[in-house]
C-alpha positions, 0 to 999 in steps of 0.5 A: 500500500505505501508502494501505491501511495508513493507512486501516486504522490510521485505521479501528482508532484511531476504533474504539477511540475509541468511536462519535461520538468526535472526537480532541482534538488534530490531527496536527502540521501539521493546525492546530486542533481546537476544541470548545464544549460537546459540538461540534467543529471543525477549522480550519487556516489555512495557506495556504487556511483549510480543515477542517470549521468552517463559517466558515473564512475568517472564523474564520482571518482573526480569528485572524490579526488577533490574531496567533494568540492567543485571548485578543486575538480581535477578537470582534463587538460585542454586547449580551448578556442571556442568562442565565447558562448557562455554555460551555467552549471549547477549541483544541488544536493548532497556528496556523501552526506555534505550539502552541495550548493554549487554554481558557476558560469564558464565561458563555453563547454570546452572551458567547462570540460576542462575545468570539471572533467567528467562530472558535467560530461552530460552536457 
């Protein structure tokens, strides 16, 4: 019965949010939801890296190497040209029990991959 009513509410809440809205931030204890631009991804990296980003692994195991911070990512090295074509990030949520409140603007993708690596690769 709770499994029901779960549904339900899961149901009517996205209702209310309109076609192809996505919450913005995660239940406590389902880790981080990050959007760049008009796309999102979910990411916890508790125990197995699991959610919807496509690189889990990669995008957990950088952000354990930066204890969390987004600000410390290690990034991948790169030589970007692109002209100025501004993205926001965001991560909402939490990393292994901190609270994440986290955003920032780049001046286009190929500064962004190069300053988070894989954690925004979903964009």
């Amino acid at each position: 019965m709770k499994e029901i009513m779960l549904a339900a509410a899961s149901a009517a809440l996205l209702a209310a949010m309109g076609p192809g809205a996505a919450p913005t931030t995660p239940a406590p204890g389902q880790g981080l939801v990050l959007t760049a631009a008009t796309r999102t991804a979910t990411l916890n990296c508790d125990q197995v890296p699991r959610g919807t980003h496509p690189l889990r692994l990669p995008a957990c195991t950088a952000l354990s190497a930066a204890n969390g911070d987004f600000d410390a990512l290690p990034g991948q090295p790169a030589v970007c040209r692109v002209p100025y074509q501004p993205v926001t990030v965001t991560a909402e949520g939490e990393f292994r029990g901190q609270p994440v409140h986290w955003r920032k603007k780049f001046a286009n993708s190929c500064v962004l991959r190069a300053a988070t690596g894989p954690v925004f690769a979903f964009a």
